[in-house]
Structures are given as structure tokens and as C-alpha cells.
N, C-alpha and C positions, 0 to 999 in steps of 0.2 A: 504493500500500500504506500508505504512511505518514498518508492524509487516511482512509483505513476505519479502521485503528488508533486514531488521535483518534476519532473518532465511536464507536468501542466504547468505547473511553474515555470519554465525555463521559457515553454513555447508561449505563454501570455507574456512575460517580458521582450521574446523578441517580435509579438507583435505590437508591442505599444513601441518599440526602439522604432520598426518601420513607418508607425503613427506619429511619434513625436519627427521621422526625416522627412517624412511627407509635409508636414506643416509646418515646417522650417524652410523647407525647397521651396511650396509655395510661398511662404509667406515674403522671398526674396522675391519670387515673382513679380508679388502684389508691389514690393517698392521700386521696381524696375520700373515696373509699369505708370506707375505713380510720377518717375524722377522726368520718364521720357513724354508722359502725355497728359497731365495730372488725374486727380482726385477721384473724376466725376467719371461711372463705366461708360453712359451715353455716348459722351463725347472723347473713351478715348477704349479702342478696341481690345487691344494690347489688356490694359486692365480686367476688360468684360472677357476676355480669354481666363487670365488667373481667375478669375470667382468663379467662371464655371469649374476650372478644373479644381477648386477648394470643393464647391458642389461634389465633385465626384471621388473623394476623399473623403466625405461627408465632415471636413472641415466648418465645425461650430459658424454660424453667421457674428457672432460675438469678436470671434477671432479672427476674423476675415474683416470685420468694421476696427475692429482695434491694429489690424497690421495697415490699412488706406490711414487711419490717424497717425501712424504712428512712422508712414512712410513721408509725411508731410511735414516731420521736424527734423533738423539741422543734421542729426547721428545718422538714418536714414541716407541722407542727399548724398552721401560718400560713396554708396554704394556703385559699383559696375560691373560689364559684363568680360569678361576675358576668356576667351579660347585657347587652351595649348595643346600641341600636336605633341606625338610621338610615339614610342614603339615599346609596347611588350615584351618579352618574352618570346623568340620561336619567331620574332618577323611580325607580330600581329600588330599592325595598326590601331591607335586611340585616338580620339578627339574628346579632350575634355572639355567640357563647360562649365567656367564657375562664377560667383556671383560674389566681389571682395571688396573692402573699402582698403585693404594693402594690399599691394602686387608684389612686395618682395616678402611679405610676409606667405604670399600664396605661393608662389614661384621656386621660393625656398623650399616650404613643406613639400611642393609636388614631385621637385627633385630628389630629395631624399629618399621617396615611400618609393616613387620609379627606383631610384636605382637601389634600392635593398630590394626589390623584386623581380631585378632581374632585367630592367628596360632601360630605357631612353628618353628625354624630352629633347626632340627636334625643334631645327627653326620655322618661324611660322611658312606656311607653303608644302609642309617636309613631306607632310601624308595629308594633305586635305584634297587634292586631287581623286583621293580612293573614294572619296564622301561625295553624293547627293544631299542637298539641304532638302527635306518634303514637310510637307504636313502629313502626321499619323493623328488620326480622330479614332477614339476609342469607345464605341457604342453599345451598352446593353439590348442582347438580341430580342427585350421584351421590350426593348421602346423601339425600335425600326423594324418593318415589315421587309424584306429585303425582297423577295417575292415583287411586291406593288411598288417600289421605289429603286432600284437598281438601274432605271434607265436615267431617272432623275438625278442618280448621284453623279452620275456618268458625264449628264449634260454639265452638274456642277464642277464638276473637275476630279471625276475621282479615276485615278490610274489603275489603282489597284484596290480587291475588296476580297477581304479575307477573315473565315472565320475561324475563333477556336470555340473552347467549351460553353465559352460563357457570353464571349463578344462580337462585335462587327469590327475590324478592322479597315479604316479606308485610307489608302497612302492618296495625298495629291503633289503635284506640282509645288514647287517654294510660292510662282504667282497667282496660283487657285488656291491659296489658303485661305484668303479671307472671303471668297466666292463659295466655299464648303462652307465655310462659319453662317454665310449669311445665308443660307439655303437653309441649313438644319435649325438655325434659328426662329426662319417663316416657319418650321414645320414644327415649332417649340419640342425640337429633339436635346435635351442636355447630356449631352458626351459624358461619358466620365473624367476622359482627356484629351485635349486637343493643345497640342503644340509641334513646333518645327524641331524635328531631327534632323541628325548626318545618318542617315541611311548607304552603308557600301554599296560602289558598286562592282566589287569583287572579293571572295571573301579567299581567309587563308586557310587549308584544308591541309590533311594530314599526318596532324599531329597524333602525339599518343596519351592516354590519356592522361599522366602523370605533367605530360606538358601544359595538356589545357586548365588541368586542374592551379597549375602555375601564374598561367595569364588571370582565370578566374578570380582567384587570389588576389594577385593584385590587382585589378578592379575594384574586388570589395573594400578593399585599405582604401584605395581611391574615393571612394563614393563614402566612405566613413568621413573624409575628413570635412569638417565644417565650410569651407569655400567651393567644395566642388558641387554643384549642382547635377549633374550627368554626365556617365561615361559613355562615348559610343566608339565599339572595336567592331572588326572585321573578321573575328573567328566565328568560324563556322561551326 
């Protein structure tokens, strides 16, 4: 009784860990969004982006009006966006995305956890060529009909539409993104998620499993650390 106990234990801590980096990630969102188009979602899309995807997080509306207040004072305005390239492990390509009010303070950290793991940070350009920027919208398959609206997404801009257990996948274009957004908006569809990835457009194959389990790895260190917002690699 006592080793099931720890184990519920263990797996409700690590999903509140992914609960509390879900609402930490968005909530940089929300001041991103905030520094580049202000306050108000109407008038600034970018923003109406982050609240829906706090929406599908089911990020508190409390905590979503206290991060717009709270991106509106002075500590906030620091914040920005920085991309750094580089390489894994075994050749695999990364694009990191993170969201810092220091760049040597972020830059520092990334170099380190790369290179105890076995990688690289390259110059900007190094591996961004392997990357597509798209939009990926992430739809619960009981809010879209996909049957009666698959042509419509299509006219909207959708490239790609794919599903798993539970969702709708739709890849579009980096310039049909906000042309998705405002479709699925007339049809008051709220995404769980909708934002711009680096999507490969080649992936590195091969490996054994001991290797990928390596790149995995550091990834996860990666996305632990508090300025990284998202990894995107090219293992397959």
C-alpha cells in the first residue's frame, strides 16, 4: 500500500510540475503579447492567441487577468523573445525558444546544460534552414466535426490535418495563421493550442536507442530551465 501511495504521489507532483510550466510559459506569452500590442485582446491578436491557449490549459481566468496586469508594469517590459540554434547529440538539430529579461544570463545557462549533454549552440542561421515556421492548432475532436468542415479548413489555410487519440491537428502556412485563427473563431471553435512552431523539414533517423534516449535528455534539462519556452529538434 505504502509503494502505490508514493507512486500516486510522485505522478500528482509531476503533474502539477507540468501545470505550474504550462502557466509560467503562458503567462510569458500573455507579457509578450502585452509589450508588443498592448493590454486590450480586441485590438491586439497576439494576446487573444495567449488567452485562448490559457483556455486550453484551463489556466484560472484570475491568473490570466493578473498576468495582462501584471505585464503592464515596468519588471514585465524587460521581457523578450530570443531564438538559439544548435545541435544535440548524434547531429540532431534544436531551435530553442525563450522568453528573458537577460540574455547573458540565458545564453550562459543554455551553454552549459548543451554542452554537459553532449551538444552544441551554433551561430544564428547554423540549423534554422532545417525548420519551417507553421501554425499547429490543436482541437478537441468533440468541438470540430471534421467530416462537415474539412473543406472549410482547407479553404482557411490548413496544409495538413491530422489526428490522434484525442485531437485535431491542423498544420498551416507561417501567412494562414491568423486566417485559421479567424475562421475557427467565426465558428466559436477554442483550440486548446494555437501557436507558431519550427516544424523540420527533415528529420535525423537512425539512431539507437541509448542515443535518442541522450538527445531526449537533454531536451528535458532544456525545457526545465526557467527562460526556455520551447524546444523544437528534428529526431525522429
Amino acid at each position: 500500500m505504502g509503494r502505490i501511495f508514493q507512486t500516486r504521489k510522485a505522478t500528482i507532483f509531476a503533474r502539477n510540475d507540468r501545470v505550474a510550466k504550462a502557466f509560467t510559459r503562458i503567462g510569458k506569452e500573455i507579457a509578450i503579447a502585452v509589450k508588443a500590442g498592448g493590454g486590450i485582446p480586441e485590438n491586439n491578436s497576439r494576446l487573444k492567441t495567449a488567452i485562448n491557449n490559457a483556455k486550453g490549459v484551463n489556466m484560472p481566468k484570475e491568473k490570466v487577468e493578473a498576468a495582462i496586469k501584471r505585464a503592464t508594469t515596468k519588471d514585465d517590459k524587460g521581457l523578450q523573445e530570443q531564438v538559439y540554434e544548435g545541435y544535440a547529440p548524434h547531429g540532431v538539430a534544436m531551435m530553442i525558444e525563450c522568453a528573458t529579461d537577460n540574455t547573458t544570463r540565458t545564453i550562459s545557462n543554455l551553454r552549459v546544460i548543451v554542452s554537459k549533454g553532449g551538444g552544441t549552440i551554433g551561430s544564428q542561421g547554423s540549423v534554422g534552414f532545417i525548420f519551417d515556421r507553421k501554425g499547429v492548432f490543436r482541437i478537441e475532436k468533440t468541438k470540430l466535426n471534421l467530416d462537415e468542415m474539412e473543406l472549410d479548413l482547407i479553404d482557411s489555410g490548413a496544409e495538413e490535418i491530422d489526428t490522434d487519440e484525442d485531437d485535431i491537428v491542423i498544420h498551416t502556412a507561417f501567412t494562414d495563421f491568423g486566417k485559421m485563427q479567424k475562421f475557427l473563431e467565426g465558428k466559436s471553435i477554442v483550440a486548446k493550442s494555437s501557436e507558431l512552431q519550427q516544424i523540420p523539414n527533415n528529420y535525423k533517423e537512425g539512431l539507437t536507442e541509448d542515443q535518442e534516449n541522450q538527445v531526449l535528455q537533454l531536451i528535458a534539462k532544456l525545457e526545465d530551465d526557467d527562460d526556455v519556452q520551447q524546444v523544437f529538434h528534428n529526431l525522429k
